[in-house]
MIZA-51787 format. One record per residue: x, y, z of N, C-alpha, C, O, CB in turn; residue number from 1; residue in three letters. Coordinates in steps of 0.02 Angstrom, whole numbers, plus 50000, padded with zeros to 5 digits. Glycine has a CB too. Layout:
N
{lofi {X, Y, Z}, {X, Y, Z}, {X, Y, Z}, {X, Y, Z}, {X, Y, Z}, NUM, 'ALA'},
...
***
This chain:
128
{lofi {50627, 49450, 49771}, {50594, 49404, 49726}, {50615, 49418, 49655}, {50632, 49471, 49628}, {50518, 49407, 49734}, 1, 'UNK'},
{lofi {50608, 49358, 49631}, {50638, 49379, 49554}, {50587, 49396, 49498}, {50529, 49406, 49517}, {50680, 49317, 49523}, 2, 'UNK'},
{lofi {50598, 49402, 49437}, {50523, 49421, 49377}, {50532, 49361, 49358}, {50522, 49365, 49297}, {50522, 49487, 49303}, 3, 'UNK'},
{lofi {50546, 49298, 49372}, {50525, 49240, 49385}, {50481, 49200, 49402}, {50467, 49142, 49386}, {50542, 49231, 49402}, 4, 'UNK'},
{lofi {50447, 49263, 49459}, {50410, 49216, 49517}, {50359, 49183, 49468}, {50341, 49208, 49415}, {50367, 49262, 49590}, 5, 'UNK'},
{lofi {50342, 49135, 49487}, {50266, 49086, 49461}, {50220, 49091, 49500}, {50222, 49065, 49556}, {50269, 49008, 49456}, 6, 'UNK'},
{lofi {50153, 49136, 49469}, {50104, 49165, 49478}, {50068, 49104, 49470}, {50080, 49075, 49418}, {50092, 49222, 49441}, 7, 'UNK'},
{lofi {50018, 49072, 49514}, {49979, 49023, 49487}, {49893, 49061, 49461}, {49853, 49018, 49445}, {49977, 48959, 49551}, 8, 'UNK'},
{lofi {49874, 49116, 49459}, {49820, 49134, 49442}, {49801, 49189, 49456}, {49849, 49228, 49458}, {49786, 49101, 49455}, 9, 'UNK'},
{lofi {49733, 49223, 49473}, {49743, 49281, 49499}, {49674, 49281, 49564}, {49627, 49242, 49557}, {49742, 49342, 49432}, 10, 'UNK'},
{lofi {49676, 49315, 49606}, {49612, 49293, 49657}, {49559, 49348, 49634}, {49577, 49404, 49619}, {49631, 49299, 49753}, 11, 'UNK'},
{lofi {49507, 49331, 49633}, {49447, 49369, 49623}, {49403, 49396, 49647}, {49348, 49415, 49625}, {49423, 49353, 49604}, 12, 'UNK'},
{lofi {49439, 49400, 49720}, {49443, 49444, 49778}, {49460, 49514, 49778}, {49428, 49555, 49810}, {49484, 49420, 49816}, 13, 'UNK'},
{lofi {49519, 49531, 49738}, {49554, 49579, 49719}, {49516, 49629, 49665}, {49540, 49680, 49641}, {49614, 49550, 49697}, 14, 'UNK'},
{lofi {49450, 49600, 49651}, {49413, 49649, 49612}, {49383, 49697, 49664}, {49355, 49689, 49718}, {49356, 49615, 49564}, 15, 'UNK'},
{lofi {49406, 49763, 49616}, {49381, 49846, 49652}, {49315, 49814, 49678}, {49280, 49766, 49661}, {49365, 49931, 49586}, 16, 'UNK'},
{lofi {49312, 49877, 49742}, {49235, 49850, 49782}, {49216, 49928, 49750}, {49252, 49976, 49765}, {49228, 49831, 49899}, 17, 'UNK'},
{lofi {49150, 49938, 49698}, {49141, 49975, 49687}, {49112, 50018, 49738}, {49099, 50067, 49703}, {49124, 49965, 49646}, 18, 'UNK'},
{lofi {49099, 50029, 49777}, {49072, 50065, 49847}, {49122, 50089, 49865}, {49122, 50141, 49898}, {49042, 50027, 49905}, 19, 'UNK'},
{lofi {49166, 50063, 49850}, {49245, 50110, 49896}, {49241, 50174, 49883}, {49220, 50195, 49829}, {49332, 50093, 49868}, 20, 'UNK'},
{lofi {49265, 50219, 49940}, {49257, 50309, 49928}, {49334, 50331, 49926}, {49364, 50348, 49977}, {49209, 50360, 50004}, 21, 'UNK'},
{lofi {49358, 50330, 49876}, {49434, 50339, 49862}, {49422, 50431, 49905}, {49463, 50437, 49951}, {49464, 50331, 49748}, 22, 'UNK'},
{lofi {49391, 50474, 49900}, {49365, 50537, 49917}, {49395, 50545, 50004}, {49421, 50592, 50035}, {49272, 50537, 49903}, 23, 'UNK'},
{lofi {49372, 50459, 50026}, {49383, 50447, 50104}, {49449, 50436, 50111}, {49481, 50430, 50164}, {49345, 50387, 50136}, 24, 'UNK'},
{lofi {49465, 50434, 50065}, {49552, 50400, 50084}, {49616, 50436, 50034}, {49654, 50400, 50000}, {49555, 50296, 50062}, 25, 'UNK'},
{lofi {49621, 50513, 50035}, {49654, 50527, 50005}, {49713, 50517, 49997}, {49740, 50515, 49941}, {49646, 50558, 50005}, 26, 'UNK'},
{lofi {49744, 50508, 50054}, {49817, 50497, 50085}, {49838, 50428, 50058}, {49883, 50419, 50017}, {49819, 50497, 50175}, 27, 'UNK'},
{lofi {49805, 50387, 50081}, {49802, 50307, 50062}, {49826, 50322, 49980}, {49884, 50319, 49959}, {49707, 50263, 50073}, 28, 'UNK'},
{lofi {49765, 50337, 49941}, {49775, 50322, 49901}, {49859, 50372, 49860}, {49889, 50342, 49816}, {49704, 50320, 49880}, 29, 'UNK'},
{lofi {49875, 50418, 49873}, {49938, 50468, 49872}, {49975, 50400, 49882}, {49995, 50368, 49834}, {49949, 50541, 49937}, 30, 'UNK'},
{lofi {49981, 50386, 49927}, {50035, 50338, 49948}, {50057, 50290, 49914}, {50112, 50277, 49889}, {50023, 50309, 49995}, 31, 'UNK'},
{lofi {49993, 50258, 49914}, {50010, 50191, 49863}, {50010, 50193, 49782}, {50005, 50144, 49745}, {49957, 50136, 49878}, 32, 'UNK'},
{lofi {50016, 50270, 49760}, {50018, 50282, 49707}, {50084, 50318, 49673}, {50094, 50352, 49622}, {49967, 50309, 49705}, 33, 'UNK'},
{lofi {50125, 50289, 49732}, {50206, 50330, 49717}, {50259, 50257, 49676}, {50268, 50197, 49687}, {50256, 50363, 49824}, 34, 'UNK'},
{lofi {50279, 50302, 49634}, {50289, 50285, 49559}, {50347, 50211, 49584}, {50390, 50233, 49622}, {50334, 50368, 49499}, 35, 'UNK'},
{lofi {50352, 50155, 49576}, {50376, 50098, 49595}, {50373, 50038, 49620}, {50400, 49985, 49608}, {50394, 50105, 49612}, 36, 'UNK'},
{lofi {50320, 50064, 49670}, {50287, 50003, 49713}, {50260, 49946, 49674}, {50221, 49942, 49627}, {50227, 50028, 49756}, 37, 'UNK'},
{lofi {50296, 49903, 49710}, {50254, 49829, 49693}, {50234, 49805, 49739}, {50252, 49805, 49798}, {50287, 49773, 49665}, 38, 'UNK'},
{lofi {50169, 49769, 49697}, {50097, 49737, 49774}, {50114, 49696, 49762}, {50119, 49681, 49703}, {50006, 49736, 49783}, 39, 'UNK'},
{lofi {50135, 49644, 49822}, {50109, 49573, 49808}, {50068, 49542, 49853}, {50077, 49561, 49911}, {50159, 49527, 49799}, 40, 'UNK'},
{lofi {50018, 49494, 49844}, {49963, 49484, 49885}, {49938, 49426, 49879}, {49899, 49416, 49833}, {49916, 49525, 49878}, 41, 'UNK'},
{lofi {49956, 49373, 49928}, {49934, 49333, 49954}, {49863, 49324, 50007}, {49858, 49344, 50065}, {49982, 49324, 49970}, 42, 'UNK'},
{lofi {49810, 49285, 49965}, {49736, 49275, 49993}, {49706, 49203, 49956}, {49734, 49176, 49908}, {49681, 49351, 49970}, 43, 'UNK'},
{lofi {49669, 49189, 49975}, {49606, 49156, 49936}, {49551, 49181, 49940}, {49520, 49215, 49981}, {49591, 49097, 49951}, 44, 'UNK'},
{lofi {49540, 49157, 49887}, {49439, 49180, 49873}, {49403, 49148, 49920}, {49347, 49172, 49929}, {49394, 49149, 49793}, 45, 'UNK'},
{lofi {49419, 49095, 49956}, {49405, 49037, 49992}, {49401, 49086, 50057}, {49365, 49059, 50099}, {49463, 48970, 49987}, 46, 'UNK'},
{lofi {49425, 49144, 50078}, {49428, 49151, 50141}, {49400, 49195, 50185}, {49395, 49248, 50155}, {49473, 49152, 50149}, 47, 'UNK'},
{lofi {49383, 49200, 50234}, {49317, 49255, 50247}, {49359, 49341, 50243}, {49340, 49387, 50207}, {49272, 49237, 50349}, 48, 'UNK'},
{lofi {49417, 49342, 50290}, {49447, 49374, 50281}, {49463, 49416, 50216}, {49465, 49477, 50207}, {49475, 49350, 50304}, 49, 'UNK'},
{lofi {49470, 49376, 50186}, {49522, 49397, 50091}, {49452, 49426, 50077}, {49458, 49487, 50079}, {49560, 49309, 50012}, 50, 'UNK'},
{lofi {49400, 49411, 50065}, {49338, 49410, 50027}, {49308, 49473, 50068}, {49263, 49500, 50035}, {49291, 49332, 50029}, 51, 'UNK'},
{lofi {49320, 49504, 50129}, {49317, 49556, 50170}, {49351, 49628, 50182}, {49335, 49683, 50205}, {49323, 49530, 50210}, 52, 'UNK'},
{lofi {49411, 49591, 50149}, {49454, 49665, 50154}, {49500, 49675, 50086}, {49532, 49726, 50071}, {49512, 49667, 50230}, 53, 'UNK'},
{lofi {49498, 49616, 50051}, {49537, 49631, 49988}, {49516, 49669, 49922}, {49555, 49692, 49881}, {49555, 49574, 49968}, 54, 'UNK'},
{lofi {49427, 49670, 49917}, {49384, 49709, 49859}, {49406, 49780, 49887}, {49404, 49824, 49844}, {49288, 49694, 49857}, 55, 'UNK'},
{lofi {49423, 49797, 49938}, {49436, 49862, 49962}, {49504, 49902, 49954}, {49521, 49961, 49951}, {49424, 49857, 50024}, 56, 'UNK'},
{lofi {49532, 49845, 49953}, {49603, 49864, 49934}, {49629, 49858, 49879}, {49687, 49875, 49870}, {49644, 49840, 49963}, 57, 'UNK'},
{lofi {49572, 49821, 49810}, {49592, 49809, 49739}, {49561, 49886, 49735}, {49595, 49919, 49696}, {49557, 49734, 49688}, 58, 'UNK'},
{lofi {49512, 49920, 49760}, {49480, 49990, 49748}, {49537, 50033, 49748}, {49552, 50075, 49705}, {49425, 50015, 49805}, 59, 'UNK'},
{lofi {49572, 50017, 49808}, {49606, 50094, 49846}, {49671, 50065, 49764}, {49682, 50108, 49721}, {49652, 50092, 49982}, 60, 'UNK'},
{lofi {49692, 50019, 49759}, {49764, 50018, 49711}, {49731, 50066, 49638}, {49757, 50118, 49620}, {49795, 49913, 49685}, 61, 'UNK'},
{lofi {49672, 50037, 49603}, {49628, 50054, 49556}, {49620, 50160, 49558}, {49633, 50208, 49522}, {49548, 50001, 49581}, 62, 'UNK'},
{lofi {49591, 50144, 49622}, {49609, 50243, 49619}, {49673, 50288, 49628}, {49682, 50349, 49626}, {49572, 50280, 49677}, 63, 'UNK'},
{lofi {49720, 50225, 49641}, {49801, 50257, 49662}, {49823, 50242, 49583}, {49879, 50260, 49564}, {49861, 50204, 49740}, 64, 'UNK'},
{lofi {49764, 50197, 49525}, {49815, 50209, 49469}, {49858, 50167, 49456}, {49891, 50168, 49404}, {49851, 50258, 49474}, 65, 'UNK'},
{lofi {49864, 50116, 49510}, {49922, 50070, 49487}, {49937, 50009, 49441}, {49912, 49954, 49451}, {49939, 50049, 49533}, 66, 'UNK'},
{lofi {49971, 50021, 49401}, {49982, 49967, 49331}, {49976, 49894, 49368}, {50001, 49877, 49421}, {50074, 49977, 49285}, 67, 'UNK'},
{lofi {49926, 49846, 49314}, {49927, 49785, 49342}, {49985, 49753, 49354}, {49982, 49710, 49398}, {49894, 49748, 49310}, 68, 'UNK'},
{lofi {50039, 49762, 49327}, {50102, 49723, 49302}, {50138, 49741, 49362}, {50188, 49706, 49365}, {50140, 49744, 49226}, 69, 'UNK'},
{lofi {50133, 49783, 49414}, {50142, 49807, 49479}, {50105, 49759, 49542}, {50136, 49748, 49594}, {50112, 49880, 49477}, 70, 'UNK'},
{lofi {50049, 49736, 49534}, {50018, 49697, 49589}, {50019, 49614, 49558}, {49996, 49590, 49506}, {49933, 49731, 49607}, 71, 'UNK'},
{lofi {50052, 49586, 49611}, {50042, 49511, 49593}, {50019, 49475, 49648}, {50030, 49469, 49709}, {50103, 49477, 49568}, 72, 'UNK'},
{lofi {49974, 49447, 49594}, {49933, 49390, 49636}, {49957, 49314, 49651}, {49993, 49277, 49618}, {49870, 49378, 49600}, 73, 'UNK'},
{lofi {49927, 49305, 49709}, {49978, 49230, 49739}, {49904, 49188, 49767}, {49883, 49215, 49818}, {50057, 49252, 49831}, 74, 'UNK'},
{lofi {49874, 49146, 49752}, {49828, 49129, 49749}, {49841, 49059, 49821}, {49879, 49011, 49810}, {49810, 49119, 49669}, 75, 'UNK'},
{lofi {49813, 49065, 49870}, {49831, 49027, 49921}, {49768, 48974, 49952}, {49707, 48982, 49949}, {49858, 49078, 49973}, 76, 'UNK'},
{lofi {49821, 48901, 49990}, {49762, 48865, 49959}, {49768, 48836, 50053}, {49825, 48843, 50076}, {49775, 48799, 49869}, 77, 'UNK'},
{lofi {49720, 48808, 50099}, {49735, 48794, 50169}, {49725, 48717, 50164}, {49677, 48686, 50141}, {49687, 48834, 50226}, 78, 'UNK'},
{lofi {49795, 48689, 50198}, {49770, 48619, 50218}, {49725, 48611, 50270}, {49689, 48648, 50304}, {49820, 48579, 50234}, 79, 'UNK'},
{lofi {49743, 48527, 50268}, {49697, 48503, 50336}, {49751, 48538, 50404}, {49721, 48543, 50458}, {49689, 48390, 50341}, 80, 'UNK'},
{lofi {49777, 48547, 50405}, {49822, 48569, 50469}, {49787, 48649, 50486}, {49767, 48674, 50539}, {49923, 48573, 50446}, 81, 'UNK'},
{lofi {49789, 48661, 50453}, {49781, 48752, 50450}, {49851, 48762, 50425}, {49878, 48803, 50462}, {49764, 48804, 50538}, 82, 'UNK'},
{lofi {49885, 48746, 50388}, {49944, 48771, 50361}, {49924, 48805, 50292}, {49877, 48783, 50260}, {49997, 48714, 50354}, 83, 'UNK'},
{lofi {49962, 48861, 50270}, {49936, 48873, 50195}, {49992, 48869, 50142}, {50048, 48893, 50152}, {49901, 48947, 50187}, 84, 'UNK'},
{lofi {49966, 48824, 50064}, {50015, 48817, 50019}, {49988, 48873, 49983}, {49936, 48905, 49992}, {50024, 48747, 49984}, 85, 'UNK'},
{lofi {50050, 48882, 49925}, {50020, 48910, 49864}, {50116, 48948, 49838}, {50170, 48928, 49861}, {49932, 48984, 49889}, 86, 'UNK'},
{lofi {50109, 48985, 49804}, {50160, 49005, 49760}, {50203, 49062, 49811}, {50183, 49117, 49829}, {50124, 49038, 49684}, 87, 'UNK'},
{lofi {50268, 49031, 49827}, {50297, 49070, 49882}, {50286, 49090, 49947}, {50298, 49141, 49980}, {50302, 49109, 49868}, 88, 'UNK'},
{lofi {50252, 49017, 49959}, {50219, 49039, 50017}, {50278, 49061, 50070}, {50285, 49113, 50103}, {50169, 48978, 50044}, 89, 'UNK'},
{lofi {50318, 49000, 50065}, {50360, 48971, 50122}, {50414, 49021, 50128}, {50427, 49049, 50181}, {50389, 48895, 50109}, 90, 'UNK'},
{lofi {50453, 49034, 50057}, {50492, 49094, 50029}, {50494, 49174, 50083}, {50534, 49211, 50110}, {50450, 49110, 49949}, 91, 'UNK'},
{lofi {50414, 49164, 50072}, {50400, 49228, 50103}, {50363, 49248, 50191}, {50352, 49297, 50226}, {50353, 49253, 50048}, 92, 'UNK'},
{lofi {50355, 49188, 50192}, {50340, 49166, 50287}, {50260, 49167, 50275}, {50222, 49177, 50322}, {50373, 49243, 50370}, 93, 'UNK'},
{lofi {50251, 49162, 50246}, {50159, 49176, 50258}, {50118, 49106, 50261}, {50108, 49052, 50233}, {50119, 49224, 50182}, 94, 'UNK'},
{lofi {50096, 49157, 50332}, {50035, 49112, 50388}, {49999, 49110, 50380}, {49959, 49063, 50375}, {50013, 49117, 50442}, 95, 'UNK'},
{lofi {49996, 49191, 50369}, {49904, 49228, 50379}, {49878, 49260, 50316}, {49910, 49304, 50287}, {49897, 49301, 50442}, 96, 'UNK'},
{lofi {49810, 49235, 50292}, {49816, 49278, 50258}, {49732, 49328, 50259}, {49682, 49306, 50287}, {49844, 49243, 50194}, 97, 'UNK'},
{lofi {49734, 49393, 50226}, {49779, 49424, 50168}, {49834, 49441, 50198}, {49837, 49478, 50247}, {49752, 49484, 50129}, 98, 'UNK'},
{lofi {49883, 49415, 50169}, {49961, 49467, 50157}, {50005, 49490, 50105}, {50043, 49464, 50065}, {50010, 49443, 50183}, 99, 'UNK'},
{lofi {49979, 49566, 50124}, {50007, 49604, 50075}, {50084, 49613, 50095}, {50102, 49621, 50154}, {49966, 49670, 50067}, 100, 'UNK'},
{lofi {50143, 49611, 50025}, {50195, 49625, 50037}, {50201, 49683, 49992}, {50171, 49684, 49938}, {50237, 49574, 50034}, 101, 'UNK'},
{lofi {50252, 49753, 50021}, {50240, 49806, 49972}, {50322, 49809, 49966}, {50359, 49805, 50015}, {50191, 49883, 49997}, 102, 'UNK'},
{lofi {50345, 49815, 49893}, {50436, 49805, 49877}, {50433, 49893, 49860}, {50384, 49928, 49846}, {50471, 49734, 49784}, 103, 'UNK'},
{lofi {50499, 49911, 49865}, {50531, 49968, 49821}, {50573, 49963, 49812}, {50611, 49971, 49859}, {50536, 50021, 49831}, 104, 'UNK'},
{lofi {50612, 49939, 49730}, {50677, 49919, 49721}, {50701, 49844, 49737}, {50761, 49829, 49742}, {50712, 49962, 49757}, 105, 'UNK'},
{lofi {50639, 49790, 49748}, {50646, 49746, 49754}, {50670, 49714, 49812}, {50702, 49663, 49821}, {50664, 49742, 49717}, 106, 'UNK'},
{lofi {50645, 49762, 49852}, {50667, 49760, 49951}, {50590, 49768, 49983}, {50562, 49821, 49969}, {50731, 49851, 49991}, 107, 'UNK'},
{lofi {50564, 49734, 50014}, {50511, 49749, 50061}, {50508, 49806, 50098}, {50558, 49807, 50134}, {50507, 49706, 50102}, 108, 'UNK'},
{lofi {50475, 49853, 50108}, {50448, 49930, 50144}, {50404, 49923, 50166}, {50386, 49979, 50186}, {50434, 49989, 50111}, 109, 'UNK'},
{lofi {50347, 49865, 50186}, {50305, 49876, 50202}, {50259, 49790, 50198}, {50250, 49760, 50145}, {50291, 49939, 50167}, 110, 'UNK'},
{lofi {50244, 49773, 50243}, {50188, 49707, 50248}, {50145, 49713, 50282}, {50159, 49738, 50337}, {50205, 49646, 50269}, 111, 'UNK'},
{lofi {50066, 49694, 50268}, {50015, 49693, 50295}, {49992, 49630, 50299}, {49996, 49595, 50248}, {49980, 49731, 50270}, 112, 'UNK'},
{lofi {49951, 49590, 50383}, {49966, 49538, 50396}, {49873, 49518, 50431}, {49856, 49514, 50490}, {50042, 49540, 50443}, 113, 'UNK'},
{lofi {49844, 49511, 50388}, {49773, 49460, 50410}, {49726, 49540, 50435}, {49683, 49577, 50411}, {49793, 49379, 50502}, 114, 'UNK'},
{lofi {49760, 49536, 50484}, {49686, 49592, 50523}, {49725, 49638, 50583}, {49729, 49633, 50644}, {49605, 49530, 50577}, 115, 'UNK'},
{lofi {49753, 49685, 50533}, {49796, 49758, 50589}, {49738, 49803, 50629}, {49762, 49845, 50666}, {49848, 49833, 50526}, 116, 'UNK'},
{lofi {49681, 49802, 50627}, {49625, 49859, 50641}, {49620, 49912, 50591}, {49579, 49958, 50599}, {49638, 49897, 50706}, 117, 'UNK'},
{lofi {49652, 49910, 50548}, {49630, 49961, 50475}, {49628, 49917, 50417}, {49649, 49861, 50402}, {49691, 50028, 50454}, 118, 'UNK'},
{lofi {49591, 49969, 50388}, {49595, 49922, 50294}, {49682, 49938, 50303}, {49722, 49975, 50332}, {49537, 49983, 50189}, 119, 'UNK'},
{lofi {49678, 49882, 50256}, {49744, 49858, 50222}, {49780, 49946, 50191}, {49835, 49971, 50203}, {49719, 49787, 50143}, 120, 'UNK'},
{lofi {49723, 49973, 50150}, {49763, 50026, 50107}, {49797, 50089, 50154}, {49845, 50127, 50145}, {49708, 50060, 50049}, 121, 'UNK'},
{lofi {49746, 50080, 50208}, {49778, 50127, 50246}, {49839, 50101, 50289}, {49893, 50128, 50280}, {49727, 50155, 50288}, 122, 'UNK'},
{lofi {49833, 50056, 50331}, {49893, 50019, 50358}, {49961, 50026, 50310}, {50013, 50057, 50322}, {49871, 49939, 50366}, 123, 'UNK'},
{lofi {49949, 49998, 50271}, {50000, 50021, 50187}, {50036, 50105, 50203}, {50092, 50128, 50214}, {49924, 50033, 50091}, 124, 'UNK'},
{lofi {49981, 50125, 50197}, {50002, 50219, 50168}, {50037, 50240, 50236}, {50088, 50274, 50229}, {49913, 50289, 50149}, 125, 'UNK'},
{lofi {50021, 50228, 50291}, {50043, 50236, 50349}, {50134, 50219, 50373}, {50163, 50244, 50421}, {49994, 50195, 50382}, 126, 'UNK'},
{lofi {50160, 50173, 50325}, {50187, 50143, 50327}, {50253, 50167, 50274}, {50314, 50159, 50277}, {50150, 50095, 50326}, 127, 'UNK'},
{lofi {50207, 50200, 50225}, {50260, 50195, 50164}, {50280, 50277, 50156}, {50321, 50294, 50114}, {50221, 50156, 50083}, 128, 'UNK'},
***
């Protein structure tokens, strides 16, 4: 992706869930706090999912430290089909969301896709 991309807003989903126990997730947060990574994250506020697991994962980035200018938001919108638009959607294959894409060097290392059986941050750290 380029420093091009067109961000249409930011989701407000992605605000830290203050309850999060960064304490619980040391590793997680180690992980996703290694110097490069870019988040990008596709959700809506609109969605039960996003609104379920994404305050948790704006926590775990928040205690890993990571510069906003590092996580970008892609604000996603569902038709009548169940198809979803929004900014790269198509670019980037996304069905489901939340999906997190994690770059290093501007190459994907890592995607997280609706509902793996772990929070997102850990699925992530596991990974990277």
């Amino acid at each position: 992706m380029s420093e091009a991309d067109a961000e249409s807003g930011t989701l407000e989903t992605m605000q830290p869930n203050p309850a999060w126990d960064a304490d619980s997730h040391v590793d997680a947060v180690e992980a996703l706090s290694e110097d490069g990574l870019v988040f990008r994250v596709w959700g809506g506020d609109w969605c039960g999912d996003c609104r379920g697991q994404l305050p948790d994962f704006g926590a775990a980035l928040a205690a890993a430290e990571v510069p906003a200018e590092r996580i970008h938001h892609y604000p996603v919108e569902k038709e009548d089909d169940g198809s979803k638009t929004g900014p790269l959607v198509e670019e980037n294959d996304i069905e489901l969301i939340p999906t997190v894409v994690v770059e290093r060097d501007g190459e994907e290392v890592a995607r997280y896709v609706e509902d793996e059986g772990v929070p997102i941050a850990v699925y992530l750290a596991e990974r990277l």
